[in-house]
C-alpha positions in Angstrom: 100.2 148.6 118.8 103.3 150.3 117.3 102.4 153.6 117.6 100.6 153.0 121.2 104.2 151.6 121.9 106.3 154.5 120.9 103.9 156.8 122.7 104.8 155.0 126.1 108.1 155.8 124.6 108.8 152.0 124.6 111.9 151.2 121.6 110.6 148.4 119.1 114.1 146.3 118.4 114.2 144.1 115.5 114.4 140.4 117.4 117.4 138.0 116.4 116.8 134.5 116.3 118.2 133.0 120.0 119.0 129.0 120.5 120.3 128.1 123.3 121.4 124.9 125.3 122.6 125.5 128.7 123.5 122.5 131.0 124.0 122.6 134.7 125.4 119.8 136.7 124.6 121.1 140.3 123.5 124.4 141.6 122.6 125.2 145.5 120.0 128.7 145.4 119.3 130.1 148.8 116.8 133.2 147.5 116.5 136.3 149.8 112.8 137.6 150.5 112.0 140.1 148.5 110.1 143.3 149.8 106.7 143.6 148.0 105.7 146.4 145.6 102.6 146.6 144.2 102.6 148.6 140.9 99.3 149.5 139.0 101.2 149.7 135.3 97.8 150.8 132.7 99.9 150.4 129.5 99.7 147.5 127.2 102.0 145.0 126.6 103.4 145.8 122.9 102.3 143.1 121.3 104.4 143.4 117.9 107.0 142.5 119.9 106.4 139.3 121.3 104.9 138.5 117.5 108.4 139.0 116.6 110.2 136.4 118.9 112.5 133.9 117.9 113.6 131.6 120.5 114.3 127.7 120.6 116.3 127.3 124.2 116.8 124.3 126.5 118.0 124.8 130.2 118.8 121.6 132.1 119.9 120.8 135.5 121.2 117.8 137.4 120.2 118.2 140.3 118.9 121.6 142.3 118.3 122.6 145.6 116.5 126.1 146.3 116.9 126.4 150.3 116.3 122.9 151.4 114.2 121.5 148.6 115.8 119.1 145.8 114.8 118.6 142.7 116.9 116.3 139.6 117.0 116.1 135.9 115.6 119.5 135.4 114.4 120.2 131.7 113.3 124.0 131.3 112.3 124.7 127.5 111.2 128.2 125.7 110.0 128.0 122.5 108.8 131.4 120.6 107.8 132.0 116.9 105.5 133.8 115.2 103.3 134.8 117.8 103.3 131.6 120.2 105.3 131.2 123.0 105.6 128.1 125.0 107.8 127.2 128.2 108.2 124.0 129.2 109.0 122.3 132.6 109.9 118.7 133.8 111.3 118.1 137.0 111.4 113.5 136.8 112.8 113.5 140.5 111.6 115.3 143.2 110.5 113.8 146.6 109.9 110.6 144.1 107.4 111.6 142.2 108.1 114.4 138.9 106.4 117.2 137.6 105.4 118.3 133.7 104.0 121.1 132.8 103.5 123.6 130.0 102.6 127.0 129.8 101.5 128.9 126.4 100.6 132.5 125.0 98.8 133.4 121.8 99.8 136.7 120.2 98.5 135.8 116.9 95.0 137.3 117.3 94.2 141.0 118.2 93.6 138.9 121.4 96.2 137.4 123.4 95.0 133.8 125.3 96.9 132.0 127.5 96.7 127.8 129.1 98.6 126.6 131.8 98.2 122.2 131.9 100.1 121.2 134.8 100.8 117.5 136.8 102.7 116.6 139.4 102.5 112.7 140.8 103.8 110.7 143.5 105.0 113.1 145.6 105.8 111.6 149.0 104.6 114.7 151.5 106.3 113.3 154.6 109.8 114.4 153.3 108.8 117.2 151.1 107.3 119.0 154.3 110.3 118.1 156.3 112.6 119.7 154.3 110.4 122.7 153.6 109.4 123.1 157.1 111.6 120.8 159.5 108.4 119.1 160.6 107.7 115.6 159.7 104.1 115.2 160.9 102.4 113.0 157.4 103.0 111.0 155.4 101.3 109.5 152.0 101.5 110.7 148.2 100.4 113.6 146.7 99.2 114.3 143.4 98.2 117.8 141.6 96.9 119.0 138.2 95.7 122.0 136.6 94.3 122.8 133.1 93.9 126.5 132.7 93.2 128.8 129.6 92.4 132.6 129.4 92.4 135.4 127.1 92.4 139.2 126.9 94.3 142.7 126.6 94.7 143.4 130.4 95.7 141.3 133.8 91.8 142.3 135.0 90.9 140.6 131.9 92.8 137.9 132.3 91.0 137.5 135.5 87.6 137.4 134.1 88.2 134.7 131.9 90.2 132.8 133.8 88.7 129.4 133.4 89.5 125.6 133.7 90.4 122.6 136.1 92.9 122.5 139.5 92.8 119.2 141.0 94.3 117.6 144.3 94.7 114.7 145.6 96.0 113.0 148.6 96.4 109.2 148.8 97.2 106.8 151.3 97.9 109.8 154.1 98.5 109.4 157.9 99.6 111.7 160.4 102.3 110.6 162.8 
């Protein structure tokens, strides 16, 4: 991978151990649409790199709002050593229910593999859609999960393999 790397004429750096606690009180984001590109990129990820991460980080966050939608006591964490990276996510409050989730890649093996697990529960839908759409037309809790694993040297491979569980669920619903 090395040499295929400096071929691309992609530099190797020596990583640096990187820890990291950032806290945020309160933070409004009001994202722009971005214009979309699609790029068909054929050259492999350099793999010694990501083998050679050192990360421990924690990024957490009161209380956010990303156009209309709120979400509180944010906890995003990146972990990377030795070949495994992990990033974290808990949301405990939004639209009373909270989100965990974990996402993982394997750069140990000539073969990369990835898993996505996943849950969000108790979302109440009535205010989530209003605020995302300034229509209140249902109401009831959600619920979502998804277990997901993969593995291979390419996105198109990642696609093949892509294998696993997405579940939804919507309970006690009504439309108004």
């Amino acid at each position: 991978w090395i040499a295929t790397c400096r071929q691309l004429g992609i530099k190797l750096i020596k990583a640096k151990p990187i820890r990291a606690q950032l806290r945020q009180h309160r933070r409004q984001l009001h994202p722009k649409p971005v214009a979309k590109v699609r790029q068909r990129v054929r050259r492999p990820c350099c793999l010694a790199t990501l083998r050679e991460l050192d990360i421990d980080g924690v990024l957490s966050v009161g209380r956010l709002t990303i156009n209309k939608l709120l979400a509180e006591q944010i906890k995003l964490t990146v972990k990377a050593k030795a070949g495994q990276l992990t990033l974290g996510q808990q949301v405990s409050r939004f639209y009373q229910g909270g989100y965990n989730g974990e996402a993982s890649l394997d750069v140990r093996g000539k073969t990369p593999s990835a898993r996505v697990d996943a849950a969000a529960t108790g979302i109440q839908i009535g205010p989530l859609l209003k605020d995302l759409s300034g229509q209140d037309r249902l109401s009831g809790k959600g619920r979502f999960s998804a277990n997901l694993n993969t593995q291979g040297n390419s996105v198109n491979a990642f696609k093949r393999t892509l294998a696993g569980k997405l579940d939804f669920r919507f309970e006690d619903g009504a439309l108004k």
